[in-house]
C-alpha positions in Angstrom: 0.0 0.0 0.0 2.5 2.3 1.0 4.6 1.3 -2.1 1.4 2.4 -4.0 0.8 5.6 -2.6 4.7 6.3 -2.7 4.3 6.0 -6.8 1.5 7.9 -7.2 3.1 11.0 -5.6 6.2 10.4 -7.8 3.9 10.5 -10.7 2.5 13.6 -9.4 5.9 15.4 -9.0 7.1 13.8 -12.4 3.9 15.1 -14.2 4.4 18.7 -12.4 7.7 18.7 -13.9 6.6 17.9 -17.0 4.1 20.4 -17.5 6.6 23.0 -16.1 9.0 22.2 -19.0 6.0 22.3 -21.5 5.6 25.7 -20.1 8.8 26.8 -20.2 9.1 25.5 -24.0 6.2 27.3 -24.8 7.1 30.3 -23.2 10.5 30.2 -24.9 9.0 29.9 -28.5 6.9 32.9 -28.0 10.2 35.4 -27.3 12.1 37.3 -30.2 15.2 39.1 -29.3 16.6 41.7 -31.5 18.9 44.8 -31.3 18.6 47.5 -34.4 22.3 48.1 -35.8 23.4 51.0 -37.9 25.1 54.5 -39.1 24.1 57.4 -37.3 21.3 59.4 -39.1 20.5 56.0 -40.7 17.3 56.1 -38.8 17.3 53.5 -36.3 15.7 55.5 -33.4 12.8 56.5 -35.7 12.1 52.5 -36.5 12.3 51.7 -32.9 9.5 53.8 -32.4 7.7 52.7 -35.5 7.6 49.1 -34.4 6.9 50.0 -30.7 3.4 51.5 -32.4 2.9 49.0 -34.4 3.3 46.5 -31.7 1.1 48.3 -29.5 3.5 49.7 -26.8 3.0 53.1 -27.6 -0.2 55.2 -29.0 2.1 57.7 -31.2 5.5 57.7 -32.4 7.8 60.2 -31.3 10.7 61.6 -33.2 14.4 61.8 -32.7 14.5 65.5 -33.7 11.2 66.4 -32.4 9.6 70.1 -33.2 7.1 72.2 -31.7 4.4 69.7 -29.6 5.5 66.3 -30.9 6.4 63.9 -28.6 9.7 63.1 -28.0 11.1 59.3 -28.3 10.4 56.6 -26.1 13.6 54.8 -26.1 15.8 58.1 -25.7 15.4 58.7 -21.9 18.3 60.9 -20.5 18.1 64.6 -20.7 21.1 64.6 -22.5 20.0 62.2 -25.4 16.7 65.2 -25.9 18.7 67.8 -26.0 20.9 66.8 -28.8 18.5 64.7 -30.9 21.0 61.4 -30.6 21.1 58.0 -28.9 23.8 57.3 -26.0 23.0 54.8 -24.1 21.2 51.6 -24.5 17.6 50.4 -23.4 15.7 47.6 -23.6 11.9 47.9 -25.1 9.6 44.6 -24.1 6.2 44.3 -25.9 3.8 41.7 -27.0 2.2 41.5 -30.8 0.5 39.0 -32.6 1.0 36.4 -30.3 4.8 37.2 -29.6 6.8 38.5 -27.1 9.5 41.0 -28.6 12.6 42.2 -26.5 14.0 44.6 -28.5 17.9 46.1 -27.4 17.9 49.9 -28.7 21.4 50.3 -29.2 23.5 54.0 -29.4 23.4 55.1 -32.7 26.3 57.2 -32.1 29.5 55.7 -33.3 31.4 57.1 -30.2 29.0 54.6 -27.7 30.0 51.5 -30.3 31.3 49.4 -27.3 27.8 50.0 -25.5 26.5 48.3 -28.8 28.9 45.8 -28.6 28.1 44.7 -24.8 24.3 44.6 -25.9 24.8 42.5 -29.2 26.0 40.0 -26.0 22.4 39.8 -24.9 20.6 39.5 -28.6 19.3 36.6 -30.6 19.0 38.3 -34.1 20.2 41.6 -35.4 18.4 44.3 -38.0 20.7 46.3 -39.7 19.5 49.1 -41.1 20.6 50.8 -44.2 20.0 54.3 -45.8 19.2 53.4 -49.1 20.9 56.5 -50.3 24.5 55.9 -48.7 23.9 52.2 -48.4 26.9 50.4 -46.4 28.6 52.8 -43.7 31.8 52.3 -41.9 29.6 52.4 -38.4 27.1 49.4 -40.1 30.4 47.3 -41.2 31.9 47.3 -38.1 28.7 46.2 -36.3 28.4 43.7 -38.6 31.4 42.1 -37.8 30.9 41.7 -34.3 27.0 40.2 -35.2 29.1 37.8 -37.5 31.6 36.8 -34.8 28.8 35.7 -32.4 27.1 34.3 -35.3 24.0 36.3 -35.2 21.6 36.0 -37.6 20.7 39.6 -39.8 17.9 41.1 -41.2 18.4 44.1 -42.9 15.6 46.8 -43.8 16.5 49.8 -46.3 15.0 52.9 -44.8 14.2 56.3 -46.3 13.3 54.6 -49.6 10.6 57.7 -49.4 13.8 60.0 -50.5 15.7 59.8 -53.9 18.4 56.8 -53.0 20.0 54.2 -55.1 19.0 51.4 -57.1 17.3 48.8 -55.1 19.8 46.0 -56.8 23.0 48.0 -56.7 22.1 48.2 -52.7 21.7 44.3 -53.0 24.7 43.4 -54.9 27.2 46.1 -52.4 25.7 44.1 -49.3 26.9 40.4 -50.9 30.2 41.7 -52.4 31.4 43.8 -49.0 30.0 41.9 -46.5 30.2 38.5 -48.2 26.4 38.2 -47.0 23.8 36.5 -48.8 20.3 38.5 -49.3 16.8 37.2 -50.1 14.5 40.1 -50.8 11.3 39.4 -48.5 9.5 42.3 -50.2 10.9 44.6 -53.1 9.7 48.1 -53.4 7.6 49.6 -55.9 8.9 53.6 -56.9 11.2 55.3 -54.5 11.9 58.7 -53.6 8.3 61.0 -53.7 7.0 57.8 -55.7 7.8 55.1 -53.4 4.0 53.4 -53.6 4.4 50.3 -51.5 6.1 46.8 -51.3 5.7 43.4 -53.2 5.7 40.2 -51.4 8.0 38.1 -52.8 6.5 35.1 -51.3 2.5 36.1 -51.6 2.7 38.0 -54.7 0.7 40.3 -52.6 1.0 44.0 -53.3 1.2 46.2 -50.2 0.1 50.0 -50.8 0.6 52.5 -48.4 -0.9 56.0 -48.0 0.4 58.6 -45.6 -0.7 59.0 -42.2 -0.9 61.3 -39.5 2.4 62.3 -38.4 3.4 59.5 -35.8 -0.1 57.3 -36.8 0.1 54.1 -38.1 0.4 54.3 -42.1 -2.9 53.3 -44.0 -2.0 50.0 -46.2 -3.9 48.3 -49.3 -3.4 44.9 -49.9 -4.1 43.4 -53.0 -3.0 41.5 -55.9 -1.0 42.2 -58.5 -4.5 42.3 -61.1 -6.3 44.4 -58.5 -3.1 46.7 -57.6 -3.1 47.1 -61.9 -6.5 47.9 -62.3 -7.3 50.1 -59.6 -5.7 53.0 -60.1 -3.4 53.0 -57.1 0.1 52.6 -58.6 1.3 53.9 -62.0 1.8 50.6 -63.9 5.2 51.6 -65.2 6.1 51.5 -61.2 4.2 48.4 -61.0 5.9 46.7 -64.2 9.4 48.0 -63.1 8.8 46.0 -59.8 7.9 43.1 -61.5 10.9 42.7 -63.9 13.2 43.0 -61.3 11.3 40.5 -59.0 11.8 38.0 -62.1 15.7 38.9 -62.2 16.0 37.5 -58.7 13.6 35.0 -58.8 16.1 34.1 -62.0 18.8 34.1 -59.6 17.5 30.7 -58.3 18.4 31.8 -54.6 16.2 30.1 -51.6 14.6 31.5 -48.5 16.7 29.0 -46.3 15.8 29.8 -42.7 19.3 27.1 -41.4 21.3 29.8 -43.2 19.4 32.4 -42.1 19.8 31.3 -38.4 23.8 30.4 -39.2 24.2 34.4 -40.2 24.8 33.5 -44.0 21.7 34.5 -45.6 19.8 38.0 -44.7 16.2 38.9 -45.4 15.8 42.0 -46.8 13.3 44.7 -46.3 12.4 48.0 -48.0 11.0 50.6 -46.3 10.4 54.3 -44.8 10.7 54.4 -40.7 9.4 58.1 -41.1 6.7 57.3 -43.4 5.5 53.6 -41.7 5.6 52.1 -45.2 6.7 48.9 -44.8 7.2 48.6 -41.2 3.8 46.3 -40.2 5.4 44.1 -43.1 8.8 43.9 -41.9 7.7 43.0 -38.2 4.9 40.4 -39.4 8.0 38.6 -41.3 10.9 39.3 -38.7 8.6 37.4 -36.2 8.0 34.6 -38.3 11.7 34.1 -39.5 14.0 35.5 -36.6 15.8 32.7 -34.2 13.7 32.2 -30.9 16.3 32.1 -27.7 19.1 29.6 -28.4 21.6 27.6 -26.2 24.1 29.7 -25.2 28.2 28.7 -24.0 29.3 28.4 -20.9 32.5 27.1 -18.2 30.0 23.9 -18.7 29.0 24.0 -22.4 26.4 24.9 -23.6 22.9 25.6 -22.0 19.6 24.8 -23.6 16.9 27.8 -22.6 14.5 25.1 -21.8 17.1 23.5 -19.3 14.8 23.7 -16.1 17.5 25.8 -13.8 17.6 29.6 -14.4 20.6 31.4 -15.4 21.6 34.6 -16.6 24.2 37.7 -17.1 24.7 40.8 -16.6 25.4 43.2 -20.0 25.1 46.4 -19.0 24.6 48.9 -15.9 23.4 52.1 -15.9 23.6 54.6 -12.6 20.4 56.9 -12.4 17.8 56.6 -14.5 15.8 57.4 -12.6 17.9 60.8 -10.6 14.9 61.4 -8.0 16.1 58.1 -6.4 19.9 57.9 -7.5 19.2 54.2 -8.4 21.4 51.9 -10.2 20.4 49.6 -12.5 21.5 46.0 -13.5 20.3 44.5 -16.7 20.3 40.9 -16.5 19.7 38.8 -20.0 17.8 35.7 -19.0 19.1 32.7 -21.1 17.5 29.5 -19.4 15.2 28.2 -16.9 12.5 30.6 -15.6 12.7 33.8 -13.7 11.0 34.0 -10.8 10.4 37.2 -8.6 12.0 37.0 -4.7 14.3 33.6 -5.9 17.9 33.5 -4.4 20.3 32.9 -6.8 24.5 32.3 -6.7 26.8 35.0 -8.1 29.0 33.0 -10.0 31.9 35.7 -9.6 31.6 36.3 -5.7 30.0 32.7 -4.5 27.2 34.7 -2.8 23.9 34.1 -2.4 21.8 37.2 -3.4 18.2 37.3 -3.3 16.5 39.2 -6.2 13.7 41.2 -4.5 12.3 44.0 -6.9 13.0 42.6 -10.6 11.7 45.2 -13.0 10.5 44.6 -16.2 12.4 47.9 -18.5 10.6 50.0 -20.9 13.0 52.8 -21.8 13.2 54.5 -18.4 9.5 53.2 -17.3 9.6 50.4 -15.1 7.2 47.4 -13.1 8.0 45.1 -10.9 8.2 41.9 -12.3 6.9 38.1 -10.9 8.3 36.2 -13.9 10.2 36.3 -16.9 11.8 33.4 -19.4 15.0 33.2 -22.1 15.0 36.2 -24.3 13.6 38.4 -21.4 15.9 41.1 -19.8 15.2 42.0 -16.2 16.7 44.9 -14.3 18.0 44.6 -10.7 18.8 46.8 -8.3 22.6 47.2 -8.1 24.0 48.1 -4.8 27.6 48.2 -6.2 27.2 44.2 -6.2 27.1 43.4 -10.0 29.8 44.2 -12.8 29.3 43.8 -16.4 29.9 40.2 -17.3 28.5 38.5 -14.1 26.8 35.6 -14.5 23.4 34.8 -11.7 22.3 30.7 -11.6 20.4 28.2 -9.8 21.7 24.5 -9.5 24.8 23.6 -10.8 27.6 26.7 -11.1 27.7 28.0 -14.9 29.8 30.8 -15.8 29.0 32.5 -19.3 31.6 34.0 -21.4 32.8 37.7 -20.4 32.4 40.4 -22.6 35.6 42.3 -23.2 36.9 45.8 -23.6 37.6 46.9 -26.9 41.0 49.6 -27.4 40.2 53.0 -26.7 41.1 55.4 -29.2 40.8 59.2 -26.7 42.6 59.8 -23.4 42.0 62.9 -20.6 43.1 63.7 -17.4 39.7 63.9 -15.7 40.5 66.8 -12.7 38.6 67.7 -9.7 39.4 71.3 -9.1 37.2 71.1 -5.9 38.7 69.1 -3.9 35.5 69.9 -1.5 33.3 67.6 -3.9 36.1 64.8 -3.9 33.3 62.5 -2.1 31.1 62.7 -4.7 33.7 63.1 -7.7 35.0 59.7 -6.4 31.4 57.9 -6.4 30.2 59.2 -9.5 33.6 57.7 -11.4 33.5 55.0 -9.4 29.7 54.3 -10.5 30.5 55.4 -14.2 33.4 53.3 -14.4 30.9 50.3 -13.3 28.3 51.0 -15.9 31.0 50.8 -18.6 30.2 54.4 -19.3 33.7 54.8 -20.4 36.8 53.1 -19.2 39.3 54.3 -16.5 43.2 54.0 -16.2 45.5 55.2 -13.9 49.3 56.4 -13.7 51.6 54.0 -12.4 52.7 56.5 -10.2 50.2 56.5 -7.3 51.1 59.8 -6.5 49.0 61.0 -9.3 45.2 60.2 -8.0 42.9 61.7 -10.8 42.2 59.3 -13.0 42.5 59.1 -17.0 39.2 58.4 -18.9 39.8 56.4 -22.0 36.8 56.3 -24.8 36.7 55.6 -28.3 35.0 58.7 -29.0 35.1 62.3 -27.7 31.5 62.3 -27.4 31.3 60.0 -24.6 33.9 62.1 -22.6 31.3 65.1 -22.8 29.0 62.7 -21.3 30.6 61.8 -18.4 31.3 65.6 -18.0 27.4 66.3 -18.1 26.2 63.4 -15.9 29.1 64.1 -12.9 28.1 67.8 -13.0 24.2 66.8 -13.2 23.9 63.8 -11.4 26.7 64.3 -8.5 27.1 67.7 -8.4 30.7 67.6 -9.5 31.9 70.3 -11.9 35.2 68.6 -13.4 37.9 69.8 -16.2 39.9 67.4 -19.2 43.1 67.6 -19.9 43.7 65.6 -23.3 46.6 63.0 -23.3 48.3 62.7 -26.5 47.7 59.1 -27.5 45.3 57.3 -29.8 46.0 53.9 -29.3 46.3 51.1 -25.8 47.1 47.5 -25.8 46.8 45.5 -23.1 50.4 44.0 -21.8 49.1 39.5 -22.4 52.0 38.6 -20.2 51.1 41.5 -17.3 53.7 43.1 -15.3 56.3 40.2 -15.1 56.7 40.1 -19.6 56.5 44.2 -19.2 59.6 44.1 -16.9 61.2 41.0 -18.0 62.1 43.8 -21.5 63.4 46.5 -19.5 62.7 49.9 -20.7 60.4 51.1 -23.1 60.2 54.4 -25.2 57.7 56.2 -27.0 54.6 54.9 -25.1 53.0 55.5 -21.7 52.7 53.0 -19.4 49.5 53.1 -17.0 47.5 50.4 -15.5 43.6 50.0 -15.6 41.3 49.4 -13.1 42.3 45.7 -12.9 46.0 46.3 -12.0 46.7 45.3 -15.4 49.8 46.7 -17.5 48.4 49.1 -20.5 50.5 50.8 -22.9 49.6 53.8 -24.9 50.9 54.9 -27.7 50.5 58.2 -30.2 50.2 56.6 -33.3 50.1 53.1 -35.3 53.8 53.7 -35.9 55.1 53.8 -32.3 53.1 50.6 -31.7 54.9 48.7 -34.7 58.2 50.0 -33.6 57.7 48.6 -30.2 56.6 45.1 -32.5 60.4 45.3 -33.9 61.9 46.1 -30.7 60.2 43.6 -28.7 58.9 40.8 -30.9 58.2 38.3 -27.9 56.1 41.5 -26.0 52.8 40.0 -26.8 49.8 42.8 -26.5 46.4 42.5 -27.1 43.7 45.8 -28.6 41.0 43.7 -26.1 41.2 43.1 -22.5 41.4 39.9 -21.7 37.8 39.0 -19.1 38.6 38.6 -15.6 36.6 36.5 -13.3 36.4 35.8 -9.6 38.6 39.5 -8.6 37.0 43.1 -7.4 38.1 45.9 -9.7 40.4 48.9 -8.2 38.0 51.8 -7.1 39.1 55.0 -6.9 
């Protein structure tokens, strides 16, 4: 009897289980993860919002450079990002639409926050890269790319302003496969361009898509009809509508497949035509994306790889950002969930430290508005409250210790004193650095000689110097002055300090050391660096720093 009873509640607990996973699979196939990659002035801030109103998140689309009464952007929250009409920091933008959840990363679209971009890609399942069908390929766009392509990251890519005189639709085509050495299937090809771009052909339908102009920031109004009806209504000039068609027949001529295994692999990209400004083509490109894109995959780890449906949540840290909310000098950790499920109050181990920390107020992110949180599932990002516990990189689990890869630092390219000329405000100077410096705002070296306590900010671009500047003065009270360092170029030292000293002296490049004690050495130009390769061809140096694990950073 008691053998009986003893297998029925095992086949209770075994069914429980099962159902869990069930839901947990289910849950998973619903999520799409993308970030938006581009140039600046490409138009990526302007899609965001486009899809965020066509998914239902928002009512009316702001715009990046926004006059008079219109709103201003959703996804561009700090003061700083209004005033200038740009995109510096990252955000995450959850919504659900036609039976999918979307997690969509807004990434910087200034080139000088690229390594903000490149900690987010960390987080992402797909990529859109978006093009300006007038300039096509920009050096910004390539060099994204290749970071999407060395995680293996399946692109789509959508050709914006197509509303504005550009180039040819196939010369576009044909510059993405020869540069990029990327495949492209056309999902839709356009019909006119420039002030008569009429809609969008479905390659796979046959459908023709019209669109009429809406109300600034209103959905678009769209026709959908054949390509008999689209001929004999009226809508479309037919010389538009033949030109279309021809083309269509060159690439169908072309004998390329829609293969969704190279597609997923990063070697074949859908392609979309479009206007972000306009709305044409946006409900068409989102309909698509969320059919084709990559749901949450297994991701690497110190164990191998882990599955998203594995029961046991885990997850990582890829980005931290102090304030956004300044009433409440908050600081936030945003935590890519990549297996198991999330739940709201669970303690969970800090790889790095071997703590136990239990995650009370998870917050689901929207831009700067946030909610608590009770659950959330691979493909989700969370944000935790970050009492100086978390540093980019960290990975949170339950069950057996995983450990996900790092994400590196990339070579800065700018380097400043940063000076406190009140020493009064040294408190505060020394927090908001110290918080900065966490959030991977920009990085921060020091002088070997510890004599000399300001520190040295190192960025790839001025811009995000400026920034720091703003948010120390705005955000701690700390009005600070730069002194530019004449150097463009850092290389980690692979050996640290024992290869540095075991080749004595050095010339014609700065030694310092960042805020891991590491060796750096900076240099003025490419040409100093290859000099110190012919001196010192066993000095082995490295333009990423190499991830540490398991050791607190040096604060200031």
């Amino acid at each position: 009897m008691a053998s009986s009873t003893g297998s029925g509640v095992s086949s209770a607990v075994n069914a429980a289980d099962d159902g869990d996973l069930a839901a947990l699979a289910e849950a998973v196939g619903r999520r799409r993860n993308f970030a938006i990659i581009s140039h600046p002035d490409a138009g990526k801030t302007t899609l965001t919002e486009k899809l965020l109103l066509y998914g239902g998140a928002i009512q009316q689309a702001g715009a990046v450079k926004a006059k008079g009464e219109q709103r201003k952007v959703t996804s561009d929250w700090m003061e700083l990002e209004k005033q200038r009409g740009i995109s510096i920091t990252s955000t995450v933008l959850q919504f659900d639409y036609a039976g999918s959840t979307v997690n969509l990363l807004d990434t910087p679209g200034h080139q000088d926050f690229s390594e903000d971009t490149y900690r987010t890609l960390a987080a992402a399942d797909n990529a859109v890269m978006l093009e300006d069908a007038a300039k096509g390929l920009e050096p910004q766009t390539r060099k994204l790319f290749e970071v999407c392509r060395m995680r293996r990251i399946p692109i789509f890519t959508f050709i914006n302003k197509m509303d504005r005189p550009g180039r040819e639709p196939l010369e576009l085509l044909d510059e993405i496969e020869s540069e990029l050495d990327l495949a492209c299937w056309p999902v839709n090809w356009p019909i006119g361009s420039g002030d008569r771009f009429r809609g969008v052909i479905d390659r796979r339908s046959r459908e023709v898509v019209l669109f009429e102009r809406a109300e600034r920031g209103r959905q678009s109004e769209e026709k959908v009809l054949s390509v008999e009806e689209a001929r004999s209504s009226g809508l479309v000039e037919p010389e538009l509508l033949d030109a279309a068609l021809e083309e269509l027949e060159l690439l169908e001529g072309a004998g390329a497949e829609l293969d969704l295994e190279l597609v997923h692999a990063g070697e074949l990209s859908p392609v979309f035509f479009g206007s972000a400004m306009t709305n044409f083509g946006v409900r068409p490109f989102l309909d698509a994306f969320l059919e084709l894109a990559q749901q949450p995959t297994p991701r690497q780890t110190s164990a191998g790889p882990v599955d998203p449906v594995a029961p046991g949540f885990s997850g990582f840290v890829f980005k931290l950002q102090a304030n956004m909310d300044p009433r409440h000098r908050d600081r936030v950790a945003f935590v890519r969930v990549c297996s198991g499920r999330f739940e709201k109050d669970m303690a969970v181990q800090h790889a790095r430290t071997g703590r136990t920390i239990r995650l009370s107020r998870p917050q689901k992110l929207f831009g700067q508005d946030r909610e608590v949180v009770e659950d959330a599932y691979p493909g989700d990002v969370i944000g935790l409250n970050n009492p100086g516990m978390f540093a980019i990189g960290d990975t949170l689990y339950l069950g057996p210790k995983v450990e996900y890869e790092g994400i590196p630092c990339f070579s800065p390219e700018i380097f400043s004193w940063l000076r406190n000329p009140n020493p009064s405000a040294f408190k505060n100077f020394r927090k908001g650095v110290n918080e900065l410096r966490e959030e991977g705002a920009v990085q921060i070296l020091y002088d070997t000689d510890e004599s000399k306590r300001d520190p040295i900010l190192a960025a790839v671009g001025q811009l995000q110097l400026e920034v720091v500047q703003y948010r120390l003065e705005n955000e701690y009270g700390v009005q600070t002055r730069l002194e530019p360092l004449g150097f463009q170029v850092a290389r980690w030292v692979s050996g640290g300090w024992p290869a540095l000293e075991s080749v004595g002296r050095i010339f014609n490049c700065k030694t310092v050391r960042d805020c891991w004690n590491r060796p750096v050495l900076l240099f003025k130009n490419e040409w100093n660096l290859n000099q110190l390769h012919e001196d010192h061809p066993d000095l082995e140096l490295s333009a990423v720093a190499p991830v540490v694990s398991g050791v607190e950073p040096i604060a200031l």
